[in-house]
PyMOL commands that place a pseudoatom at each C-alpha (Angstrom):
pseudoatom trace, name=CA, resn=UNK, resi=1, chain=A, elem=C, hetatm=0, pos=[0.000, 0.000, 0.000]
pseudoatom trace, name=CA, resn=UNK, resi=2, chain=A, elem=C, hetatm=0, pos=[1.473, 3.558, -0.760]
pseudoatom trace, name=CA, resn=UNK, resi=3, chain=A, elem=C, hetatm=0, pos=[1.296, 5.592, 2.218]
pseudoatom trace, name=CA, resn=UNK, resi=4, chain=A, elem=C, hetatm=0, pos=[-0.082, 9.139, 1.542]
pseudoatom trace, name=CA, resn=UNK, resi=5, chain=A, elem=C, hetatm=0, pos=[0.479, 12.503, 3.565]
pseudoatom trace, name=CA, resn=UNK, resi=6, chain=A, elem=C, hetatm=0, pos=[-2.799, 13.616, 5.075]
pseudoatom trace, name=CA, resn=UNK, resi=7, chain=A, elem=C, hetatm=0, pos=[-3.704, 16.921, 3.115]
pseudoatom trace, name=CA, resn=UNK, resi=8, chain=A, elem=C, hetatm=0, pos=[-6.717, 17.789, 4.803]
pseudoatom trace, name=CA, resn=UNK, resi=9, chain=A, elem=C, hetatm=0, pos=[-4.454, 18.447, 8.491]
pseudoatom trace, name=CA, resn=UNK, resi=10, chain=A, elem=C, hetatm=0, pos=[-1.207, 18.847, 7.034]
pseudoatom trace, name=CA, resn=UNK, resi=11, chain=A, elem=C, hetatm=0, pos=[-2.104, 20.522, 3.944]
pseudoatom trace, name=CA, resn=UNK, resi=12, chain=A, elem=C, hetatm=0, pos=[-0.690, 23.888, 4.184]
pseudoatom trace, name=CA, resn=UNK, resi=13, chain=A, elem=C, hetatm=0, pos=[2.421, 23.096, 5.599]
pseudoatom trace, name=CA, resn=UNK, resi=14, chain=A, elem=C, hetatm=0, pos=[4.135, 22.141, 2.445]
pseudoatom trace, name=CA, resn=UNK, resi=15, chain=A, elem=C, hetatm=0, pos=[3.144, 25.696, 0.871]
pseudoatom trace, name=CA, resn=UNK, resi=16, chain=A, elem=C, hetatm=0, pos=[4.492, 26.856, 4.668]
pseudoatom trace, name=CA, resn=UNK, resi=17, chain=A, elem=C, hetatm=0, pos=[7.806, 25.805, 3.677]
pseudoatom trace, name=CA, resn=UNK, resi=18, chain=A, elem=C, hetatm=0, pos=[7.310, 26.765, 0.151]
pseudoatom trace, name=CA, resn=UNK, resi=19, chain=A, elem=C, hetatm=0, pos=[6.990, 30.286, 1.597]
pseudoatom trace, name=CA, resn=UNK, resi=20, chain=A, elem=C, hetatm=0, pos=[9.635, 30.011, 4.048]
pseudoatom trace, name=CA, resn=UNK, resi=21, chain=A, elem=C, hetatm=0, pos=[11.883, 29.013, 1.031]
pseudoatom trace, name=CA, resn=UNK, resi=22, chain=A, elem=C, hetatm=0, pos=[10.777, 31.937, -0.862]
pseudoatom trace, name=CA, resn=UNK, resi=23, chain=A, elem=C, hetatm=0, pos=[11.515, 34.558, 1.812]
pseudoatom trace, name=CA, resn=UNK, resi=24, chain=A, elem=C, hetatm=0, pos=[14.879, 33.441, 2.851]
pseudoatom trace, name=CA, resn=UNK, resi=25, chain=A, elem=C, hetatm=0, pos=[15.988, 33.198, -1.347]
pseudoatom trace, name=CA, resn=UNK, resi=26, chain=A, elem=C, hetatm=0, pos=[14.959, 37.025, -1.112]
pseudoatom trace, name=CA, resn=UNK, resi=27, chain=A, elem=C, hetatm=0, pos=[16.780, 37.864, 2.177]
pseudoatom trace, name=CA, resn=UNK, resi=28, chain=A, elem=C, hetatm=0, pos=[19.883, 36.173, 1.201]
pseudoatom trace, name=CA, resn=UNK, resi=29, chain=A, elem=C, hetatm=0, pos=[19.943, 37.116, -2.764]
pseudoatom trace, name=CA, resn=UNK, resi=30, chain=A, elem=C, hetatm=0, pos=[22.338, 39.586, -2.226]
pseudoatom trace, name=CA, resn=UNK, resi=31, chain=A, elem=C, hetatm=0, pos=[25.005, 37.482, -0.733]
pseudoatom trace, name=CA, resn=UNK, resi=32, chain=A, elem=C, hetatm=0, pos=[26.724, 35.812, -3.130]
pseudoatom trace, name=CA, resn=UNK, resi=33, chain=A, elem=C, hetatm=0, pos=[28.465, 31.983, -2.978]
pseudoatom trace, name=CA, resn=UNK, resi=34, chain=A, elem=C, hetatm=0, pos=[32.126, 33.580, -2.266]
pseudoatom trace, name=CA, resn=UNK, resi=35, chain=A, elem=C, hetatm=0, pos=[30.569, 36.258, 0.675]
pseudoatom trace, name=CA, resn=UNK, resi=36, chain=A, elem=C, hetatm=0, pos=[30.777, 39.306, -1.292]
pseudoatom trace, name=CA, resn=UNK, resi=37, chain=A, elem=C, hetatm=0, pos=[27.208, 41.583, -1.252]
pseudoatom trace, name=CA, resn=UNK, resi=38, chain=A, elem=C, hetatm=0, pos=[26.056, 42.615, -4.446]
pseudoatom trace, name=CA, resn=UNK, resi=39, chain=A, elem=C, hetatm=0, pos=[24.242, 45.582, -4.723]
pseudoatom trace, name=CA, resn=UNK, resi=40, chain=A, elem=C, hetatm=0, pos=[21.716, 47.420, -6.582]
pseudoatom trace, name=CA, resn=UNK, resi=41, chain=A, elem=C, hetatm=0, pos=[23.571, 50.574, -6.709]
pseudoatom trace, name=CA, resn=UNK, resi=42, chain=A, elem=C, hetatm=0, pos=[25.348, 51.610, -10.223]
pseudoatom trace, name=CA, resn=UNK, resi=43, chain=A, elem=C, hetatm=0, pos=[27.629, 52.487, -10.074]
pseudoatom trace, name=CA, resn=UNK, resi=44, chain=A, elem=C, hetatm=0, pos=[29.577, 50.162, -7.623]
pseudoatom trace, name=CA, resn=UNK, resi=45, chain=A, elem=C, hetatm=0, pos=[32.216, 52.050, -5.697]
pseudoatom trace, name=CA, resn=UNK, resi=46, chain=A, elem=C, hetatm=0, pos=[34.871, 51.973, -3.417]
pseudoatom trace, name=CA, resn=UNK, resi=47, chain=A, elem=C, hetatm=0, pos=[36.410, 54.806, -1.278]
pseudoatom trace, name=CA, resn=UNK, resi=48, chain=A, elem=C, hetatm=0, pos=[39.645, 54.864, 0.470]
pseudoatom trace, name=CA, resn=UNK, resi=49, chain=A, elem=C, hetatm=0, pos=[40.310, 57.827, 3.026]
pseudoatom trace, name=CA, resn=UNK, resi=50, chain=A, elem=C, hetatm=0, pos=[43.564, 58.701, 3.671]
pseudoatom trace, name=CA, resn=UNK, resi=51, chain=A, elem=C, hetatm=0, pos=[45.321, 61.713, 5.898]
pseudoatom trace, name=CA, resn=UNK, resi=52, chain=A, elem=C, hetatm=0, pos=[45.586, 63.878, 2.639]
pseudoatom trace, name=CA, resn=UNK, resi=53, chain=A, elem=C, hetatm=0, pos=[42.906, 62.940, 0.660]
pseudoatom trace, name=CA, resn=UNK, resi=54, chain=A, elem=C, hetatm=0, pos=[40.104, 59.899, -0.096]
pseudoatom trace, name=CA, resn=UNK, resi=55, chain=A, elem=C, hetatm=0, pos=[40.331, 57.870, -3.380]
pseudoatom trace, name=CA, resn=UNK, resi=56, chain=A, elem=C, hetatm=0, pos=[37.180, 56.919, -5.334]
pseudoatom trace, name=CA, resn=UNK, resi=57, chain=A, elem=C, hetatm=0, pos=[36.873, 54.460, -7.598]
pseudoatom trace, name=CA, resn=UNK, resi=58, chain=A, elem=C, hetatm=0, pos=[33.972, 53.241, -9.476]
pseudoatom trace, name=CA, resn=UNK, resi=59, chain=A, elem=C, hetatm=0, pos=[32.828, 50.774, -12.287]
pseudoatom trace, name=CA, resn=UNK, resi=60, chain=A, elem=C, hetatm=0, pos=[31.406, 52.136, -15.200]
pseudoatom trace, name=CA, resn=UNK, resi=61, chain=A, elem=C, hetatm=0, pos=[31.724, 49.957, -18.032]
pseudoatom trace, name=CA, resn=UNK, resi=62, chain=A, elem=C, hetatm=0, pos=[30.265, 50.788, -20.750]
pseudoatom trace, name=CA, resn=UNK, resi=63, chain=A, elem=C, hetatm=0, pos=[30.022, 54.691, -20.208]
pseudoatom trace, name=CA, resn=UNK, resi=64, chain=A, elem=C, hetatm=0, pos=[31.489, 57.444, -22.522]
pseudoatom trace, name=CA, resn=UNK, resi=65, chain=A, elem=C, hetatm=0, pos=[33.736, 59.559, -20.492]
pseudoatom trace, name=CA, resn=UNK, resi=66, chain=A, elem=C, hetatm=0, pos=[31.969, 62.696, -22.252]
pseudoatom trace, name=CA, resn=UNK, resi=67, chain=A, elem=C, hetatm=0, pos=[28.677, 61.835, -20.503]
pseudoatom trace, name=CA, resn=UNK, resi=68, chain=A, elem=C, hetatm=0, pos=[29.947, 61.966, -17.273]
pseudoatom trace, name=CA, resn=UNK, resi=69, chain=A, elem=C, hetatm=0, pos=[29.302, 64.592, -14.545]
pseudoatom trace, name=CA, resn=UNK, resi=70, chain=A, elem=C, hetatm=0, pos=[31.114, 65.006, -11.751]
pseudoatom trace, name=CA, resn=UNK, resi=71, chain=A, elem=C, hetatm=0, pos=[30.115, 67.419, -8.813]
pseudoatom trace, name=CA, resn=UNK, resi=72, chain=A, elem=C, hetatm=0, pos=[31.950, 68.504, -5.349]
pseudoatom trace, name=CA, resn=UNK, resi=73, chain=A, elem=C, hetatm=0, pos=[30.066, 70.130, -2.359]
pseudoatom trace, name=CA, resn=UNK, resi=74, chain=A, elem=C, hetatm=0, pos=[31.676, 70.333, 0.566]
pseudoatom trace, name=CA, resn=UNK, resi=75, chain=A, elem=C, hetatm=0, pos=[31.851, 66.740, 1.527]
pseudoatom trace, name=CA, resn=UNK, resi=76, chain=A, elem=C, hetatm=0, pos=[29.704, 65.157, -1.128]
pseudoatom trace, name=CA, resn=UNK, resi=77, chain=A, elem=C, hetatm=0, pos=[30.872, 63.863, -3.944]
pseudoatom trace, name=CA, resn=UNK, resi=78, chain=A, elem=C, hetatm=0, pos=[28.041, 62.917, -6.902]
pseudoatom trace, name=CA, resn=UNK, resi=79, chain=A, elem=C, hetatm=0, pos=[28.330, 61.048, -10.182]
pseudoatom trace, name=CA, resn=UNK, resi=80, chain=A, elem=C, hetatm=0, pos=[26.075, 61.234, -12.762]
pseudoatom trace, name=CA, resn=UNK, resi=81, chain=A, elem=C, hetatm=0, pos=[25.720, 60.027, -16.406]
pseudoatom trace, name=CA, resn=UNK, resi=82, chain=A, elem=C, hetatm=0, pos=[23.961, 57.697, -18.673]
pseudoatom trace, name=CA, resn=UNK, resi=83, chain=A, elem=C, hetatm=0, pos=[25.085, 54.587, -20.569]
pseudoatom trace, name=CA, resn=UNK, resi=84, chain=A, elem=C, hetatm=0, pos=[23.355, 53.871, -23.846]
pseudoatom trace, name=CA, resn=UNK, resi=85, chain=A, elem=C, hetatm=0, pos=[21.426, 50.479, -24.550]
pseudoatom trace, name=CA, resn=UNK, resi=86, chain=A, elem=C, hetatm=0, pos=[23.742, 48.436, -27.055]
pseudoatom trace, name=CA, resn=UNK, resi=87, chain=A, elem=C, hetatm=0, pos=[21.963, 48.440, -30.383]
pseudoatom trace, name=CA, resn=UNK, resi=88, chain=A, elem=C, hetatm=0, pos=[21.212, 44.912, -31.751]
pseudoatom trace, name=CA, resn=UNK, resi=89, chain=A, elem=C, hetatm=0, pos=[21.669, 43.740, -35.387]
pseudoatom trace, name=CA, resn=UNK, resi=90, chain=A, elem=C, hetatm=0, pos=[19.406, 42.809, -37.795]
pseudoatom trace, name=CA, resn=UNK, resi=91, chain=A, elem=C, hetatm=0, pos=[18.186, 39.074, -37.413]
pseudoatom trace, name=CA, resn=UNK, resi=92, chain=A, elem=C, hetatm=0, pos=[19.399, 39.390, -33.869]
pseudoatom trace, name=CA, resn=UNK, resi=93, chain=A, elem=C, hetatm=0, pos=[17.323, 38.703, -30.707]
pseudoatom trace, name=CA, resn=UNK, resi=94, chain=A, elem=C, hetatm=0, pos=[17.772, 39.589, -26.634]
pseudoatom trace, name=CA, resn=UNK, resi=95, chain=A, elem=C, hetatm=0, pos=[17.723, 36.115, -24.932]
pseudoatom trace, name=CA, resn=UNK, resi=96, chain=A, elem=C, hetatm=0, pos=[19.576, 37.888, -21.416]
pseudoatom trace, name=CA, resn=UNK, resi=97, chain=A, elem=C, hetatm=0, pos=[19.978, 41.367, -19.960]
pseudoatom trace, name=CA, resn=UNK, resi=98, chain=A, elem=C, hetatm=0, pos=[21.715, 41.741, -17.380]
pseudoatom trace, name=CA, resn=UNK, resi=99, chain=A, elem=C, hetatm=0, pos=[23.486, 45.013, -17.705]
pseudoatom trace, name=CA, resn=UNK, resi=100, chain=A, elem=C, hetatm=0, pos=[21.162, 47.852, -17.492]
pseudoatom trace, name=CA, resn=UNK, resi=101, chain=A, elem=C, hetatm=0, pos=[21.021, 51.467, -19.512]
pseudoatom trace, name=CA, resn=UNK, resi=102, chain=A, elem=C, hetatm=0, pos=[19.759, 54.484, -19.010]
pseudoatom trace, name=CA, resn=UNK, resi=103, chain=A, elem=C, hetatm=0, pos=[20.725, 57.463, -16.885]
pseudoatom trace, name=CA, resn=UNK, resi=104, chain=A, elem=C, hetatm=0, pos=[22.190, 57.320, -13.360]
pseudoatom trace, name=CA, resn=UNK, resi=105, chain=A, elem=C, hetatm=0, pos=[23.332, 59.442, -10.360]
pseudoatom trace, name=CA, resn=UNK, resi=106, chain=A, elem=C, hetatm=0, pos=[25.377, 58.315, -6.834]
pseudoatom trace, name=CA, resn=UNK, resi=107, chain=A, elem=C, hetatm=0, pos=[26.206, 60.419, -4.475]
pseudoatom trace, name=CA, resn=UNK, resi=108, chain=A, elem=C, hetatm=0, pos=[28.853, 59.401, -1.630]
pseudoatom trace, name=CA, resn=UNK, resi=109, chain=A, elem=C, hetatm=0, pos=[29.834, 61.904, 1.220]
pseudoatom trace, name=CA, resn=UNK, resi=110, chain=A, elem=C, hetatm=0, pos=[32.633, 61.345, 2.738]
pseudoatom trace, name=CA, resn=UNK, resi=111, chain=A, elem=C, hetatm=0, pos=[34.021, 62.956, 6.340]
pseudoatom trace, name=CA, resn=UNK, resi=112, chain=A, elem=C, hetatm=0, pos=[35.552, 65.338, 5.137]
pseudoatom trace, name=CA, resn=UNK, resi=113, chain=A, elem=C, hetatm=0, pos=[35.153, 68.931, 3.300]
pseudoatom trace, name=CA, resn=UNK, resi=114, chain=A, elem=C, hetatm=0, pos=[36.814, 68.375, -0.209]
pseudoatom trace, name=CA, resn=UNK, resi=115, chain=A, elem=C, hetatm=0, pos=[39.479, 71.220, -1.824]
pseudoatom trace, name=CA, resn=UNK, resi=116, chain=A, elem=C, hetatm=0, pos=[36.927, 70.715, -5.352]
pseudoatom trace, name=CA, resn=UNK, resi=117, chain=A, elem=C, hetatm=0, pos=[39.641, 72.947, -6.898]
pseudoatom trace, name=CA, resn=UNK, resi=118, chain=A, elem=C, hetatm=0, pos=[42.246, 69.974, -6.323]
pseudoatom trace, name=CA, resn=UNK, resi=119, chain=A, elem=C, hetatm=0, pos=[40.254, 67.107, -7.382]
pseudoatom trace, name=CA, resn=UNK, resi=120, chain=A, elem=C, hetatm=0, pos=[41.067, 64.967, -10.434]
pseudoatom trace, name=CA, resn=UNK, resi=121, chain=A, elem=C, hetatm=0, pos=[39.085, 62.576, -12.337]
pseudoatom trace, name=CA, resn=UNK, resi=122, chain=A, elem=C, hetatm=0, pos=[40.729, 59.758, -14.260]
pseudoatom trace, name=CA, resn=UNK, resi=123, chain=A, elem=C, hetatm=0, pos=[38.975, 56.903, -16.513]
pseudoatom trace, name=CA, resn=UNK, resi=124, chain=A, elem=C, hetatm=0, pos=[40.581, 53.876, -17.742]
pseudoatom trace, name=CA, resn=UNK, resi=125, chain=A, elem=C, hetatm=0, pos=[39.424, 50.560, -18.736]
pseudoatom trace, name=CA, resn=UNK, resi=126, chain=A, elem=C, hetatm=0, pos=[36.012, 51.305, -17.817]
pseudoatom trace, name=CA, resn=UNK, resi=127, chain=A, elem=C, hetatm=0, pos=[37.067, 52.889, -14.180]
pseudoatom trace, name=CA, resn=UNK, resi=128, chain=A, elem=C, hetatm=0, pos=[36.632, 56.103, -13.039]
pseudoatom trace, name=CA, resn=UNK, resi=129, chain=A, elem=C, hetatm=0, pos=[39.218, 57.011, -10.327]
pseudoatom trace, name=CA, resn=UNK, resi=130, chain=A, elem=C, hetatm=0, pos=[38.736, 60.863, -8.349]
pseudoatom trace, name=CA, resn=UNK, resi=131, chain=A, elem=C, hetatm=0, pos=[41.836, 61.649, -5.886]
pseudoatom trace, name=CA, resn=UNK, resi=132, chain=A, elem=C, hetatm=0, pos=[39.817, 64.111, -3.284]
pseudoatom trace, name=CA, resn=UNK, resi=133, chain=A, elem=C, hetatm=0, pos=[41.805, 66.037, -1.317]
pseudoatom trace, name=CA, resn=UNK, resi=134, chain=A, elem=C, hetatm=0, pos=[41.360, 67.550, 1.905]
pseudoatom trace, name=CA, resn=UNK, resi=135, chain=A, elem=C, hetatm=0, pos=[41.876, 71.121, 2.260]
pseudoatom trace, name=CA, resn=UNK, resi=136, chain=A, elem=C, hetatm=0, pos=[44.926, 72.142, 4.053]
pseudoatom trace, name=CA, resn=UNK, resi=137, chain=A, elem=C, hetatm=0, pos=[42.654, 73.588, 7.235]
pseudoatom trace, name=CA, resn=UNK, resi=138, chain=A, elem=C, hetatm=0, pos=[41.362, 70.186, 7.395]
pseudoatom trace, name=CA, resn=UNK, resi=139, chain=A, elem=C, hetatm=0, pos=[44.231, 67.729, 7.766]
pseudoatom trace, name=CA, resn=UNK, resi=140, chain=A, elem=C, hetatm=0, pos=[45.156, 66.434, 11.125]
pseudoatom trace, name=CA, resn=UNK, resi=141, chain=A, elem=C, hetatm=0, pos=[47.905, 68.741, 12.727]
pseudoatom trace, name=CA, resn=UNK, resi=142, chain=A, elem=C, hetatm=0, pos=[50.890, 67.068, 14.921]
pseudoatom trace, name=CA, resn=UNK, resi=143, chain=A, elem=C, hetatm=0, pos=[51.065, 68.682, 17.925]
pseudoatom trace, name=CA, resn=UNK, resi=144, chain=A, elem=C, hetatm=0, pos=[55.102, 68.550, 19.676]
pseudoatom trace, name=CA, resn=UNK, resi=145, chain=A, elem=C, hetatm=0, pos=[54.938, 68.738, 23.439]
pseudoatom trace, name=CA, resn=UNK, resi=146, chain=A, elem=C, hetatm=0, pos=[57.715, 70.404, 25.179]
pseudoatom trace, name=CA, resn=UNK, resi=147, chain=A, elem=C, hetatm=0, pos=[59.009, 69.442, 28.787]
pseudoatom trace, name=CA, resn=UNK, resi=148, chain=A, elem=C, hetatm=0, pos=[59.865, 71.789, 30.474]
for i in range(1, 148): cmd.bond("trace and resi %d" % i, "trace and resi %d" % (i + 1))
show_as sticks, trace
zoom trace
């Protein structure tokens, strides 16, 4: 005799544990198998801060350096700029998208005040690097104690 699972009492707790399945997929989709978060924010950045200055870089693959726009406030940095949807050729069809188009802005701030006159902007190999420098007022000052 095959032995069946009562459905009438324990009915719903095989779409319980469908559920349960489903909201744990969407709490851990942005860790990925190697421990690194992805994340929804384009472009993807990292900042180093230094005693002189803070280094940004971010990923932009894919985006003409001439429709970039880069701003400096006081301590907040912003990027903005749009990369264009690759054109498809004729008799060809989209079977994945992954990489998105379109326009985008990011703004970081950082904690610090930013000399904007000293800042440079570099792009390479679809990379935008800014050096951000603090203003001289703002850099940590060594103190020398005297005995005496």
């Amino acid at each position: 005799m095959l032995w069946t699972w009562p459905t009438k009492r324990y009915g719903s707790l095989w779409s319980d544990f469908d559920r349960l399945h489903r909201e744990l997929n969407q709490l851990l989709e942005p860790v990925t198998r190697n421990g690194f978060v992805r994340s929804a924010e384009f472009p993807a950045a990292n900042i180093w801060v230094g005693e002189d200055n803070a280094l940004l870089t971010a990923e932009l693959p894919g985006v003409d350096p001439d429709k970039l726009e880069i701003t400096v406030k006081n301590d907040t940095v912003t990027i903005r700029g749009s990369r264009e949807a690759e054109k498809l050729g004729k008799g060809q069809s989209l079977i994945r998208q992954e990489r998105g188009a379109g326009s985008f802005v990011r703004s970081f701030s950082l904690p610090f005040h930013v000399d904007a006159g000293k800042v440079t902007a570099q792009y390479q190999k679809g990379i935008l690097q800014l050096v951000l420098p603090r203003p001289e007022e703002a850099k940590p000052k060594k103190i020398t104690v005297k005995a005496g």
